[in-house]
N, C-alpha and C positions, 0 to 999 in steps of 0.2 A: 421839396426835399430839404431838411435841413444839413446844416455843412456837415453836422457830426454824421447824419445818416447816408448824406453822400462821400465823405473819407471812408465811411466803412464799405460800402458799395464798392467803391474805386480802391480798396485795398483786396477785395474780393473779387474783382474782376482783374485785376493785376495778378493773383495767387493762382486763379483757374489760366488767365495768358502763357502766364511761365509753366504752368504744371502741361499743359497744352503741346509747349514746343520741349519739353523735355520729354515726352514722351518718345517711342519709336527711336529712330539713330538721324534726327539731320544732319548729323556731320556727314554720313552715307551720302546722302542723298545730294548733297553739296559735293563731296568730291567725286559721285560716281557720276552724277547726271548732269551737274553746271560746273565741271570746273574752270572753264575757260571764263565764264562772267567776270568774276574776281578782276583777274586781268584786265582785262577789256573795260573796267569800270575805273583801272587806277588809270590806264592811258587816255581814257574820256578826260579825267580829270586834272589831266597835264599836270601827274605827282612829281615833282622834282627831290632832292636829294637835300633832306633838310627844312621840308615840308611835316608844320606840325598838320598831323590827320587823325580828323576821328572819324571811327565808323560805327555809325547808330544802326544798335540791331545786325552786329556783325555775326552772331553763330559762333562758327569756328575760324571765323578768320577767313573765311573763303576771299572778300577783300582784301581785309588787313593787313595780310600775311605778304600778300605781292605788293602793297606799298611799303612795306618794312624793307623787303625786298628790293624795293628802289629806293632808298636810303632815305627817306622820311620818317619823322619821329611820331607814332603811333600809338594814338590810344582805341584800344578797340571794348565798343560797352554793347550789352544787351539785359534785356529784362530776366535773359536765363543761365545763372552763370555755370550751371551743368553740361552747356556746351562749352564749354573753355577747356576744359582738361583736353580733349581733341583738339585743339587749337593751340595748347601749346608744348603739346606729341610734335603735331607737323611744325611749328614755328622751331624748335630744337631742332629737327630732323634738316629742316631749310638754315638751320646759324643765323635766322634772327630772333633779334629782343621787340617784344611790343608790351605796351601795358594793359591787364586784363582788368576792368568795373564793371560791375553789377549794375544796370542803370536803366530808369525808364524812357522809352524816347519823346513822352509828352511830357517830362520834368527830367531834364538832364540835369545831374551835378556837376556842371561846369559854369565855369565863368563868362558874363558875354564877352564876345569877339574875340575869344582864345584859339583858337583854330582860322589856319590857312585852307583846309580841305575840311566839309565835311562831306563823308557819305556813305552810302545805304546800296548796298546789291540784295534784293527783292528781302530785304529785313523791315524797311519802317513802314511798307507800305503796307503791312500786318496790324500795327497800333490802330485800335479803334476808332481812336478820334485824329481826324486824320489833320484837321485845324490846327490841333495843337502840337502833332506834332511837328508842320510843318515850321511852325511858330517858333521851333525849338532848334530845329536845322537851322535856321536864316539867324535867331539869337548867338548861337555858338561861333558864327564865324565870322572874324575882322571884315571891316569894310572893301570890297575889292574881292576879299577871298570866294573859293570856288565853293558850289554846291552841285555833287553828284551823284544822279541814281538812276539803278536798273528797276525796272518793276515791270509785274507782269500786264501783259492788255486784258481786258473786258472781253473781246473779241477772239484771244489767241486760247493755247489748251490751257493752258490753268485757271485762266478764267471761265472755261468753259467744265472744265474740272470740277470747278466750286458751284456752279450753277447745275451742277450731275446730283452733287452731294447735298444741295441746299435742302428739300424737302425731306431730308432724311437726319441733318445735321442739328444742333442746340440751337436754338432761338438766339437770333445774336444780341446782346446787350443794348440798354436803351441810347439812341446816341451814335452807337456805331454804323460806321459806315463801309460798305465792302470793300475788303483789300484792293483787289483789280480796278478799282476806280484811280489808282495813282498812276495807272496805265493810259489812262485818255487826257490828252492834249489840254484841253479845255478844261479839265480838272484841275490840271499842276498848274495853268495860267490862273484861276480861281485859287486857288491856294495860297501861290507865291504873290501875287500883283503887282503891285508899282515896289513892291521891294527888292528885288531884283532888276540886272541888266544882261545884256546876251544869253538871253534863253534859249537854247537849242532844244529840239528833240527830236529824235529817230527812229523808228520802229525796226526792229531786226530781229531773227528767229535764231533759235539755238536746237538744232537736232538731239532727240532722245532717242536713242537705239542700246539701251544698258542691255532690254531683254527681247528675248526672242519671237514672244508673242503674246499676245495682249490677256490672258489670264496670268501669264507669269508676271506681268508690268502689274496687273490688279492686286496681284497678293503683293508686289515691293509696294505700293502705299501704301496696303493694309497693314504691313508691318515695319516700315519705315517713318511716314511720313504724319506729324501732329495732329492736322485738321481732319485728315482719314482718319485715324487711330477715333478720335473722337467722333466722328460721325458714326462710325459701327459699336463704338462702347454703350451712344445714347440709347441704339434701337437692342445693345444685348438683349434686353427682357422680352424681344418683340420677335423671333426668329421668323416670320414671315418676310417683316419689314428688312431684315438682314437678308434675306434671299432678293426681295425689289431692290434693294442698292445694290448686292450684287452681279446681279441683273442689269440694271440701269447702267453701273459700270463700265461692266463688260460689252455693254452696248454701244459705248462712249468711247470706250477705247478702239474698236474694233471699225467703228465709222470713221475713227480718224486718224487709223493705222496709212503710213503713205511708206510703207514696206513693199517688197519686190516682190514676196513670199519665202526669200530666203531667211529675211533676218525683217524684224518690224522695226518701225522709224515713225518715228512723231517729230513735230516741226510746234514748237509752241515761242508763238511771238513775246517780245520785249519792248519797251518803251527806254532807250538812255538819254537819261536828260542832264543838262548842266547848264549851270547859269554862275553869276556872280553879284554878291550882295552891294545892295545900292549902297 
């Protein structure tokens, strides 16, 4: 492939990414179904007060906004800047300031070792090439400084979510590699290597009980949520194939409903990891 036929490639695979997660409402889906992550990701990350922090592939802030919160100076970047106007509804509504950029996380526009924090609550483990952008976390931040992220497991519901949708979903790009892989151990040690020191990581689950029972959960991703929205858009023209996913779905949900029968509950694992650059 030549360079020029691969910029247009990776300009086009950048345009379908963003158009991806601007779909649906994930601001929704962040403040109705994780909002505790955010949090739980700035104290992983021991944010202090005057801590510069970027958050790659931050959404709406679902990070960014509680390290702003804990009085660090904040730049919050994503590949979709359509999420930001919800991000800074709630950053107003909370009295802080953060700074909103438009930005890819496998070619950030920042400077190396500008940042004391960087991190990612289940945003950069989306970027296709997950090399680079690892490459781009560990560049952004001063020596010493912290690198932290939430991501989902292989194993837990979203990654079992996405293995629901796969045979139904767009062929993923050449190159790309599955999200949920930044969920296993052995990956993030593969990724980061001798460039990093005190690599911790932790698996811990986050209860989903937004809805009441598992067809009502089916339809908030079909009408919430990016990689749903796109997986039922590909098979439009195919209304069988629409009925096998949601089929398949609801079969998915419903095996891994761990509800009492008065209210449903999902239990979908995480990986928090953090480290500091060598």
């Amino acid at each position: 492939m030549t360079s020029i036929v691969k910029s247009e490639f990776d300009r086009e695979l950048k345009a379908k990414h963003r158009a991806l997660w601007a779909s649906g409402d994930y601001p929704a889906v962040a403040a109705e179904l994780i909002p505790a992550l955010g949090p739980e990701l700035v104290r992983a990350a021991g944010i202090r007060p005057g801590d510069r922090v970027l958050d790659i592939a931050a959404g709406s802030g679902n990070a960014a906004i509680p390290a702003a919160e804990a009085g660090a100076i904040v730049t919050a970047s994503d590949l979709t800047p359509e999420l930001f106007d919800a991000g800074r509804r709630i950053a107003a509504q909370r009295g802080v300031e953060l700074e909103w950029v438009e930005a890819d996380a496998e070619a950030l526009p920042f400077a190396d070792n500008g940042f004391d924090v960087a991190m990612s609550c289940v945003g950069v483990m989306f970027a296709p090439h997950h090399q680079a952008a690892a490459d781009e976390l560990i560049r952004v931040v001063r020596p010493g400084g912290t690198i932290a992220l939430i991501n989902w497991t292989p194993e837990g519901f979203i990654g079992n979510l996405f293995k629901t949708m796969k045979p139904y979903a767009p062929p993923p790009p050449p190159g790309a590699s599955p999200a949920p892989l930044w969920g296993s151990e052995d990956h993030v040690r593969e990724l980061f290597s001798d460039r990093v020191t005190d690599l911790t990581m932790q698996r811990r689950t986050v209860v989903l009980d937004h809805c009441e029972e598992p067809t009502e959960f089916r339809e908030y991703w079909k009408r919430n949520y990016g990689p749903t929205i796109a997986a039922y858009k590909f098979n439009a023209d195919a209304p069988t194939q629409v009925e096998a996913l949601d089929n398949a779905f609801l079969e998915f949900l419903t095996s891994t409903n761990r509800g009492d029968g008065g209210r449903a509950r999902w239990e979908a694992e995480y990986l928090v990891v953090t480290a500091k650059k060598a």
